[in-house]
C-alpha positions as CSV (number, residue, x, y, z in Angstrom):
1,X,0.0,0.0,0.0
2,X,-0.3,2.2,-1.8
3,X,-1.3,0.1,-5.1
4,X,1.3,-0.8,-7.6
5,X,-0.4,1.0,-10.8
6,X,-0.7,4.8,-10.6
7,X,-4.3,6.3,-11.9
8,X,-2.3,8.0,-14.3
9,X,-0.9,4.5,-15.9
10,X,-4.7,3.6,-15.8
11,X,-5.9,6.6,-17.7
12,X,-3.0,5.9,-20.6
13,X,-4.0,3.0,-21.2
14,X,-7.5,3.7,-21.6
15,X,-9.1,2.7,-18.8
16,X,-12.3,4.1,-17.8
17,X,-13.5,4.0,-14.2
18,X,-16.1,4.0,-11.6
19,X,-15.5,5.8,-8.5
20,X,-17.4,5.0,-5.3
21,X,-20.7,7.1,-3.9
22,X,-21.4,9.6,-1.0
23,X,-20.1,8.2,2.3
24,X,-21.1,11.2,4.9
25,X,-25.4,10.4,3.3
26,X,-24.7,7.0,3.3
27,X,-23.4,6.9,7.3
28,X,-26.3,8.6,7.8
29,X,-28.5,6.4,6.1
30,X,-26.9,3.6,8.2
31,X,-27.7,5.3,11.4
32,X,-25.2,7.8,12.5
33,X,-25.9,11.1,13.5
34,X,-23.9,13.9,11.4
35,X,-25.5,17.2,12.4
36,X,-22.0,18.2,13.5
37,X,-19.1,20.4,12.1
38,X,-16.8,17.6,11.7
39,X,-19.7,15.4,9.1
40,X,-18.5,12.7,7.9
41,X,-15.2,13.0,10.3
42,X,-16.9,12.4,13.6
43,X,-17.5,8.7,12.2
44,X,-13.7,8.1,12.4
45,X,-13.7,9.1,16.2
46,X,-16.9,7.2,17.1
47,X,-17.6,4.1,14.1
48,X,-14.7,3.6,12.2
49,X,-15.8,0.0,11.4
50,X,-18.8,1.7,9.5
51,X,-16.7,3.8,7.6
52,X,-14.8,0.4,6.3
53,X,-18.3,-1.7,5.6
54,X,-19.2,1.5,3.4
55,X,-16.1,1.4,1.5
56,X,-16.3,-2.5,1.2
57,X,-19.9,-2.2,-0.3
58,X,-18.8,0.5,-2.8
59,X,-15.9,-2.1,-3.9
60,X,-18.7,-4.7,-3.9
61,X,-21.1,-2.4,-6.3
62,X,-18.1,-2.3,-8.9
63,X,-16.1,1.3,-7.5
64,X,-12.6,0.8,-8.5
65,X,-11.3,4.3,-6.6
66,X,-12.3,4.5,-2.9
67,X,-11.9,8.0,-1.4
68,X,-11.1,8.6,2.1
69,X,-13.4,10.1,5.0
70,X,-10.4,12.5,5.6
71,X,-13.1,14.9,3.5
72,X,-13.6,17.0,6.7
73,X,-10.7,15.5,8.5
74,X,-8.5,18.5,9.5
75,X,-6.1,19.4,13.0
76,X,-8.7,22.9,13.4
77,X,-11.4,20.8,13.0
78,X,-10.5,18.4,15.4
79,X,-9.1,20.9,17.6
80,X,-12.6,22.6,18.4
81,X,-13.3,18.7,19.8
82,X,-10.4,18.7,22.4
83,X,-8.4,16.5,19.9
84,X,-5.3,17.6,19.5
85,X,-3.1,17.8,16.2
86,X,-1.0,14.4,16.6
87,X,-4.4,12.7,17.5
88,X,-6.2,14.4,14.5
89,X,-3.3,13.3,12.4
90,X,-3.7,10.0,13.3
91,X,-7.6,9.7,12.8
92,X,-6.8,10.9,9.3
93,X,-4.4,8.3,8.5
94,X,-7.1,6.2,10.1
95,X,-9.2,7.2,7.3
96,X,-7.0,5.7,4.7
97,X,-6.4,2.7,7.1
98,X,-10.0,1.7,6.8
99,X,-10.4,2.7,2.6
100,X,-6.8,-0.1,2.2
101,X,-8.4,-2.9,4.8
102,X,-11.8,-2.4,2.7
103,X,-9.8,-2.8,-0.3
104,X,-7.4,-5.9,0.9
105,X,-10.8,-8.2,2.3
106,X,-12.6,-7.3,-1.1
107,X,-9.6,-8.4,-3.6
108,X,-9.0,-11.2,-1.0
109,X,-12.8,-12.5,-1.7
110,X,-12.5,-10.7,-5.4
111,X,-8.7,-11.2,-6.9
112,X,-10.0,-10.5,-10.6
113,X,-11.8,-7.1,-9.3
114,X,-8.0,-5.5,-9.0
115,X,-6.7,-3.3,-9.0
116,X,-8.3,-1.0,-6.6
117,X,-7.4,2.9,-6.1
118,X,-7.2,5.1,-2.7
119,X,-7.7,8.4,-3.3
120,X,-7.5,10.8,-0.2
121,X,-10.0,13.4,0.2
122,X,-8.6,16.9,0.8
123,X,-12.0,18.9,1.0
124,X,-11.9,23.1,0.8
125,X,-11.4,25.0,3.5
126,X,-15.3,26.1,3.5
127,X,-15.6,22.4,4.3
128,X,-14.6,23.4,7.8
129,X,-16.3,26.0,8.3
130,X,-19.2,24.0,7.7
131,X,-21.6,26.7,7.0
132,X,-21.7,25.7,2.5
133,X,-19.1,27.8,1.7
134,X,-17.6,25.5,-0.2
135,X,-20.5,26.3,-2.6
136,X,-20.1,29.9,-2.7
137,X,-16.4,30.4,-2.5
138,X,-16.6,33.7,-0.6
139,X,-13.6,32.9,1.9
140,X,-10.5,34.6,1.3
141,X,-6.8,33.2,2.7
142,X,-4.0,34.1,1.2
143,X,-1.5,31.3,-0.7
144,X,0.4,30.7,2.1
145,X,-2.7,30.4,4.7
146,X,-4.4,28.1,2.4
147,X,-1.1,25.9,2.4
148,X,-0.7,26.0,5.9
149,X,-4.4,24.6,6.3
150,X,-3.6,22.0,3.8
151,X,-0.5,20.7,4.2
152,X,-0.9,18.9,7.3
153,X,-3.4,16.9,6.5
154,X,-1.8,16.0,2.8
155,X,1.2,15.3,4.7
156,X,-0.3,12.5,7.0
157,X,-2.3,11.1,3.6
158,X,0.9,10.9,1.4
159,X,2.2,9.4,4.4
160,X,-0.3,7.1,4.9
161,X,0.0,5.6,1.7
162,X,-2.7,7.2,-0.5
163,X,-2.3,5.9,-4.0
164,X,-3.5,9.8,-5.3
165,X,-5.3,12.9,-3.5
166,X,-8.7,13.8,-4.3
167,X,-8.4,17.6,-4.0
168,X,-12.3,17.8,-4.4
169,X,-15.5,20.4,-4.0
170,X,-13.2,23.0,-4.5
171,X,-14.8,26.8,-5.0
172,X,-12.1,28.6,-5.8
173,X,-8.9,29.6,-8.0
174,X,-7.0,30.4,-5.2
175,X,-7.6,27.6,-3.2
176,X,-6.7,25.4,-6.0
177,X,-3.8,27.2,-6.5
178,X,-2.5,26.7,-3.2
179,X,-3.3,23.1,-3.4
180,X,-1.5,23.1,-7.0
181,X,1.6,24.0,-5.0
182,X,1.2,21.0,-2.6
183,X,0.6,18.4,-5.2
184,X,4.0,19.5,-6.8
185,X,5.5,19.9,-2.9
186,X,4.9,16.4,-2.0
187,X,5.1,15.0,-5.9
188,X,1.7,13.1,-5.5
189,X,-0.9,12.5,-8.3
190,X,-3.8,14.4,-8.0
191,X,-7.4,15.1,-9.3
192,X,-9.3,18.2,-9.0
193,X,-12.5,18.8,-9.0
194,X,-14.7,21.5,-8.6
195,X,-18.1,23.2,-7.4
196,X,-19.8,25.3,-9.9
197,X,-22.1,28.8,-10.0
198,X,-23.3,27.5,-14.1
199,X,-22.1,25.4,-16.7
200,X,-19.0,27.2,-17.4
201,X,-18.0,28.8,-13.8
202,X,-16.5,27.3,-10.7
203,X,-18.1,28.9,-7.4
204,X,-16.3,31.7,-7.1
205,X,-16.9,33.0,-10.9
206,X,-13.8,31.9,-12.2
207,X,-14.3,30.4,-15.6
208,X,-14.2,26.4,-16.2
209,X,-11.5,26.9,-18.9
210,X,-9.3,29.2,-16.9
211,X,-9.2,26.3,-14.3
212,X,-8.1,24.0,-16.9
213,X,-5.6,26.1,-18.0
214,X,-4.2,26.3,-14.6
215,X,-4.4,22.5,-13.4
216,X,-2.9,21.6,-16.5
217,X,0.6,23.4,-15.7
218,X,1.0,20.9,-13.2
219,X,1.8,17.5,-14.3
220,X,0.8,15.3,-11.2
221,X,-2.8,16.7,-11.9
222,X,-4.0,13.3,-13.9
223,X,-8.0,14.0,-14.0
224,X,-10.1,17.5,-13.5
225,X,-13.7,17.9,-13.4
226,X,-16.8,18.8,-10.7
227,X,-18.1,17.0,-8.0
228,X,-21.0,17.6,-5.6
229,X,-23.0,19.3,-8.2
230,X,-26.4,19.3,-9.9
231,X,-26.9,17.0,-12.5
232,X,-27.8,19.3,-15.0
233,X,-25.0,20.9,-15.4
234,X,-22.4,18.2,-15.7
235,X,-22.9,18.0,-19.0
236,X,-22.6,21.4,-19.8
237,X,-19.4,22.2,-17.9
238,X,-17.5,18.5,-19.3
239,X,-18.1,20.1,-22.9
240,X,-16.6,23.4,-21.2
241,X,-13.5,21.7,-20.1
242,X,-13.0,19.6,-22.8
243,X,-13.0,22.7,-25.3
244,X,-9.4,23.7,-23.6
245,X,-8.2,20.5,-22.2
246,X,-7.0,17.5,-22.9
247,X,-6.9,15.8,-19.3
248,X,-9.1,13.1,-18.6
249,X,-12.3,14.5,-17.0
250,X,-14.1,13.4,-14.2
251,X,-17.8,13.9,-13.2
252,X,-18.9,12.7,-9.7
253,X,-22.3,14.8,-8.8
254,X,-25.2,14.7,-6.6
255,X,-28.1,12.4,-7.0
256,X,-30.1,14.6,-8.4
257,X,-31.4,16.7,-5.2
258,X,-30.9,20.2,-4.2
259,X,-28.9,20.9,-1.0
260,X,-29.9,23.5,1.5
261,X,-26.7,24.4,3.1
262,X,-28.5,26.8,6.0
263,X,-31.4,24.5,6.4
264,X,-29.0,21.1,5.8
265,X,-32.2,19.5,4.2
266,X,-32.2,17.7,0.9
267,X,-35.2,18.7,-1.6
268,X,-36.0,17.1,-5.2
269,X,-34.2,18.9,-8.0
270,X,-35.3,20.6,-11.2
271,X,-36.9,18.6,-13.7
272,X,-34.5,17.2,-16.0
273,X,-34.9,17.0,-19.5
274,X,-32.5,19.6,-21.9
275,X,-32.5,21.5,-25.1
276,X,-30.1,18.6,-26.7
277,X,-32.4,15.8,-25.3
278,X,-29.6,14.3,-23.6
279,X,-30.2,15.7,-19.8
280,X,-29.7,12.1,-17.8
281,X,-32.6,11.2,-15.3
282,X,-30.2,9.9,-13.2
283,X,-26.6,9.6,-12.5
284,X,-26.5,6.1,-13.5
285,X,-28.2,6.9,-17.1
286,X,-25.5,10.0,-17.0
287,X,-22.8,7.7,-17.1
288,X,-22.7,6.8,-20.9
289,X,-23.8,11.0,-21.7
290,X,-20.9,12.0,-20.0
291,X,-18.6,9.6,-21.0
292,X,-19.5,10.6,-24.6
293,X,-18.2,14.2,-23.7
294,X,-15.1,13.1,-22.5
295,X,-15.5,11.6,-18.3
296,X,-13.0,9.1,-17.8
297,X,-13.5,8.7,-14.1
298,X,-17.6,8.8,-13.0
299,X,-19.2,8.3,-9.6
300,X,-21.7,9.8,-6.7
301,X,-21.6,12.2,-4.9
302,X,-23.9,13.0,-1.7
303,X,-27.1,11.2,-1.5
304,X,-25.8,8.3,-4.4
305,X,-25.6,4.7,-2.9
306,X,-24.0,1.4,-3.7
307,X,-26.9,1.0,-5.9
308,X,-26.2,4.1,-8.1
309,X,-22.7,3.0,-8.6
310,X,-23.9,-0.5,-9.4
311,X,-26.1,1.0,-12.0
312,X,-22.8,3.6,-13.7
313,X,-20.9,0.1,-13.6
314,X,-23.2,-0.9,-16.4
315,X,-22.7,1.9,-18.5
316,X,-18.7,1.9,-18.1
């Protein structure tokens, strides 16, 4: 640990893959109580063992990337708990602990599943304030603060064994750019993915293709795309990124509901149905759309299940 074969040795060969589902929905489909700052992070502190049977049932559903529950994961996080930063440290390499033991049972039961993928989650820095910033982008650090947030976690993932990072949900250009910087500090592969304001903007405003332009400077950056989004407007904002880049895209959205960050309730989402005739009604019948437009790498995000993945395994 990590795995052998790199995502980037995947992707130039051709391979197309299925990434695993929402974890933080899924815990709390399973029982666990997540109306806290921390989310999905508390698990690691109070069910770690749930955490792994998650993972498992992803591999089980056909995922071939799992990605950490180090989303939320962070030492000021874990600080406003009484936990301090060697602890936190630890429960994040914990994280990737559970994703590898997942992984080892599976291709134990499965051998001809391999091989399987950790990608450690490195979630914004709106993530911890926890009140959906990571939707708006309307924080400002500088570079330097934004590394210095970062790089402790990154440091105990690399550590840990991740086989890439999963710089995901991001909002903004400069966070990215910060995170650009740690990618090519600690020489790990990297995907990054992004919230969006419309088709062709990120969060904070910043076009699609100015993103692209950026990530693709940096050659550990191996997939770039959007996560935790509508839909809707996956489509719209692959065939934006795919006008400027050439890097394998990735598409990993929501179920298909609308999330109310101040409210933290889940409604149903517009009706789908576009202009082209090719809006999905799901995220499993997205699968083949977006692969047409270029998605190398497609999952769930919050509120998908092992099911949903089950059902983008069959159009992979």
């Amino acid at each position: 640990m990590p795995s052998k074969i790199t995502l980037s040795r995947m992707l130039d060969v051709g391979s197309k893959l299925t990434l695993d589902g929402a974890l933080a929905t899924e815990l709390e489909a399973r029982g666990c109580n997540l109306e806290d700052p921390l989310w999905s992070a508390k698990v690691l502190l109070e069910q770690p063992q749930l955490i792994k049977q998650v993972h498992r049932d992803y591999f089980g559903a056909g995922a071939k990337v799992a990605i950490t529950a180090s989303y939320q994961a962070t030492p000021r996080g874990f600080r406003q708990r009484g936990v301090c930063e060697g602890e936190a440290l630890e429960l994040v390499a914990l994280s990737v602990r559970l994703a590898d033991d997942a992984r080892r049972e599976y291709l134990a039961e499965n051998p001809e599943a391999g091989p399987l993928l950790i990608a450690g989650s490195v979630g914004p820095y709106g993530a911890y304030l926890a009140d959906g910033s990571e939707y708006r982008g309307d924080y400002t650090l500088s570079r330097i603060e934004f590394m210095e947030f970062h790089r402790p976690r990154i440091a105990a993932l690399v550590e840990a064994g991740v086989d890439l990072l999963a710089c995901e949900t991001l909002p903004s250009v400069s966070e990215a750019k910060a995170l650009l910087a740690l990618v090519e500090e600690f020489n790990v592969e990297a995907w990054f993915s992004f919230t969006l304001r419309d088709g062709e903007h990120i969060s904070d405003g910043t076009t699609l293709a100015d993103v692209a332009r950026l990530c693709a400077t940096q050659p550990r950056v191996v997939a770039i795309g959007v996560n935790c989004v509508p839909l809707e407007l996956v489509s719209p904002s692959l065939r934006a990124l795919r006008k400027v880049t050439s890097i394998p895209l990735i598409a990993y959205p929501n179920s298909g509901e609308s999330y109310d960050a101040l409210t933290k309730t889940w409604t149903p989402g517009p009706a789908v149905g576009g202009a082209d005739g090719k809006q999905p009604a799901s995220i499993a019948e997205g699968a083949g759309i977006w692969q047409e437009l270029g998605a190398r790498l497609i999952g769930g995000c919050c509120r998908t299940t092992p099911q949903d993945i089950a059902g983008i395994g069959r159009y992979m």
